[in-house]
C-alpha positions in Angstrom: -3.2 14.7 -19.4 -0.2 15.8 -20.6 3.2 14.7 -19.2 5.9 18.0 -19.6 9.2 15.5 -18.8 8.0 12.1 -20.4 11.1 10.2 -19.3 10.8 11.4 -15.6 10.2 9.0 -12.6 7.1 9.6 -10.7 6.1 8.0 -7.4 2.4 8.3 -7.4 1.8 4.5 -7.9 4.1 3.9 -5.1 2.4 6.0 -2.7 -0.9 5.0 -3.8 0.2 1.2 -2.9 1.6 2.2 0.4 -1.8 4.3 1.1 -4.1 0.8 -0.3 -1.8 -0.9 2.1 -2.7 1.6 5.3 -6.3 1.0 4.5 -5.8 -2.7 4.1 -4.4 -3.0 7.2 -6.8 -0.9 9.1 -9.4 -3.3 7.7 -7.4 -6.9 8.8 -6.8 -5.0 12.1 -10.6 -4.4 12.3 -12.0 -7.5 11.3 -9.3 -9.9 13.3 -9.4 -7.3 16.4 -12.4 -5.7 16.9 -10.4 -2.2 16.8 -8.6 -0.1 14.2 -5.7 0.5 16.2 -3.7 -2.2 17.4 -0.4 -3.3 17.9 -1.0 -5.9 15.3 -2.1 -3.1 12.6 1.4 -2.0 11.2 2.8 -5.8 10.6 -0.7 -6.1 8.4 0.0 -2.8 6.6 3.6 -3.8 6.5 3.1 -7.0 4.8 0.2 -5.9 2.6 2.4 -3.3 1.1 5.2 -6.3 0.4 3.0 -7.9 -1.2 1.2 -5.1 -3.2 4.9 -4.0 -4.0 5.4 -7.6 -5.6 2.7 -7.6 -7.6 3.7 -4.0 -9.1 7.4 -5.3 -9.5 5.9 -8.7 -11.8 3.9 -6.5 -14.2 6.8 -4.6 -15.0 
């Protein structure tokens, strides 16, 4: 795959890390809950993507 602007910023890792996140937090919400949508479910989505975000921000 070829890159035309090789020193521009993409996002896609980002986004993909927020979307993980989502899903992650669908998935605590489930298992703790019962139910996919909770109030609980954006505070685990939130603080997987912290975390997730972290982990990104070490290997760079």
């Amino acid at each position: 795959m070829s890159v035309p602007y090789a020193k521009s910023i993409t996002y896609r890792p980002v986004l993909a890390i927020f979307a993980t996140a989502l899903l992650i937090g669908f998935a605590f919400s489930w298992a703790a809950q019962g139910s996919l949508f909770t109030t609980r479910m954006p505070e685990y989505a939130v603080a997987t993507a912290m975390v997730l975000l972290v982990c990104k921000s070490f290997k760079t």
